[in-house]
Every structure is written in C-alpha cells, then in structure tokens.
N, C-alpha and C positions, 0 to 999 in steps of 0.2 A: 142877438138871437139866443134863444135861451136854450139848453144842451137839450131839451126833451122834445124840443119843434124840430123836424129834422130839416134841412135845405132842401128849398122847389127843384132841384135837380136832382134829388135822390126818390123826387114821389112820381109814379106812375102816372102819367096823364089821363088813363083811365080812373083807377081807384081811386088816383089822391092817398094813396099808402108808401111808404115805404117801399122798395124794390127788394125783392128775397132773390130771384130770378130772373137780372135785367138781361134783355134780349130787343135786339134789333131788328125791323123788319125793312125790307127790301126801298121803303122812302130813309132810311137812316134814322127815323124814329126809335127811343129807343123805349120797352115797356117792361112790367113784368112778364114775366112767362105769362101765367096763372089769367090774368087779366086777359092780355094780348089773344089766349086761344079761344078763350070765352070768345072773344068778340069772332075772330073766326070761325070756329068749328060748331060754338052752340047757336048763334046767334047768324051763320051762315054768311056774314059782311065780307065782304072782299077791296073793301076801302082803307085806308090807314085811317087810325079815327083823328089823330093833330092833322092832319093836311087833306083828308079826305077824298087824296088821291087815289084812284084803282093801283093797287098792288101788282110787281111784275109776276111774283110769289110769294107762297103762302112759307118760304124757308124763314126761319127764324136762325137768328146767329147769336149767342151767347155771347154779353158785354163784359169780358173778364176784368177790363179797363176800372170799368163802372163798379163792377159788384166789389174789387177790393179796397174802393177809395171809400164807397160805403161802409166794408167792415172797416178799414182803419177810423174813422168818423166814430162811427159805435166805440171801438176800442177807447175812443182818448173820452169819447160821451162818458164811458161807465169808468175809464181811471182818474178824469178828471172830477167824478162825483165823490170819491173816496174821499176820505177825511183828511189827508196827507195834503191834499192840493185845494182849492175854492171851488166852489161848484159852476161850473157855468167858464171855465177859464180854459182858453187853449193856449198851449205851448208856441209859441213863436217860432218860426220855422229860422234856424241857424242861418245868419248870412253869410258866414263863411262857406255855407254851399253853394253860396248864390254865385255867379261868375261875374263876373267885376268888369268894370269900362276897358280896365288893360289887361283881362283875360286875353291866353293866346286864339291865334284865328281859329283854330279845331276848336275849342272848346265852345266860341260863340256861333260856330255852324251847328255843333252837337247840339245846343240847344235850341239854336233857328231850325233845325230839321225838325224837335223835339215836339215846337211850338206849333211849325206849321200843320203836324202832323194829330196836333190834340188840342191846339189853340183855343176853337170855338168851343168847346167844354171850358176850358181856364178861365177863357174872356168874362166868363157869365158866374164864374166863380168868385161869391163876396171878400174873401178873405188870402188874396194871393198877395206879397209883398210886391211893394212898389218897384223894385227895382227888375221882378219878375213883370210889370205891368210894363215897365221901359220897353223891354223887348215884344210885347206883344204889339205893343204900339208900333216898333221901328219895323213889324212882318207887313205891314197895313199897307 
C-alpha cells in the first residue's frame, strides 16, 4: 500500500475520506462527525447508513481509539516521506514489546483483555506482527 492511499479502516463509509472526526453511533459504526451529521440532521435519516439499522439515538460518541491511531499513521506517512528514510517504508514494530510464549501469566491476560477488548479493529488490520496475530487467534 503506498503512504498516500490511506487504510479502508481509516475512511469514512460515507465519504470515502479520511476520518478528521471519527465518532461512533449507537450500531458501533464508526464515521466522521462531518459526514455522520449530514446524514442525520440534513438529510433527516435516522438509519445507520453500513447496516441500515434504525438507530436507538442520534448521541454520537468520539472514537479517541481511532482518531490517534490515525494521526500516528499520518505521523510515520509524513516522517517516512522525508529524505532520511524510503518513501513508502514503515518501521517495524519492536519484538521486544511483543510478549513472548513464556511471558509471565499477567502479562498474557494484559494483553488477552487488551485484545478482547479491541480485537476486531486489530483483526482487520493488514500490517500487525505475526506473533500479535498468534494471540488474536488463540481469543477465537
């Protein structure tokens, strides 16, 4: 994927843009703001537009999850463009962070709770090390 395409996970299922203001509505969808209200308040829908399920409400909740995985993405997009490093390259995420087969038992609950709890975003994310994929497997 080339640094200027951004990941299907960071575009708005309405616009097809990038998310400035990703917000969640009440099916776990998550949109832009900007988009998201359109479709509510101008356009008067009271359906989610991915599942076209009737809404329980119209609260929108701010994905602060999302919007910083976003800016970090942009961050490594614009330092990995710099002249210093190849265009288009991301940094390999250290395995030494990773927790290992004889990690102690806290450490592999910490990140079983970590996964269960943000899993299906990871799951669908192209670029997570294999051995982070080990565990998403063993949550299943």
């Amino acid at each position: 994927m080339a640094m200027d395409e951004s990941p299907q996970l960071f575009l708005c299922p309405i616009s097809m843009e990038l998310m400035e203001d990703p917000v969640t509505v009440s099916t776990g969808v998550t949109y832009d703001r900007r988009s998201i209200e359109r479709w509510f308040f101008k356009y008067g829908k009271t359906t989610c537009p991915a599942t076209m399920q009737r809404v329980a409400s119209l609260d929108l909740t701010p994905n602060h999850t999302l919007k910083r995985v976003i800016a970090s993405w942009q961050d490594r997009a614009s330092t990995s463009s710099s002249p210093s490093s190849p265009a288009g390259a991301f940094k390999p995420m250290a395995r030494e962070r990773l927790p290992s087969a004889d990690s102690s038992p806290s450490t592999k609950e910490k990140v079983a709770r970590m996964l269960r709890v943000h899993g299906a975003f990871w799951r669908q994310y192209p670029c997570i090390p294999a051995d982070l994929k080990d565990y998403l497997k063993f949550l299943k």
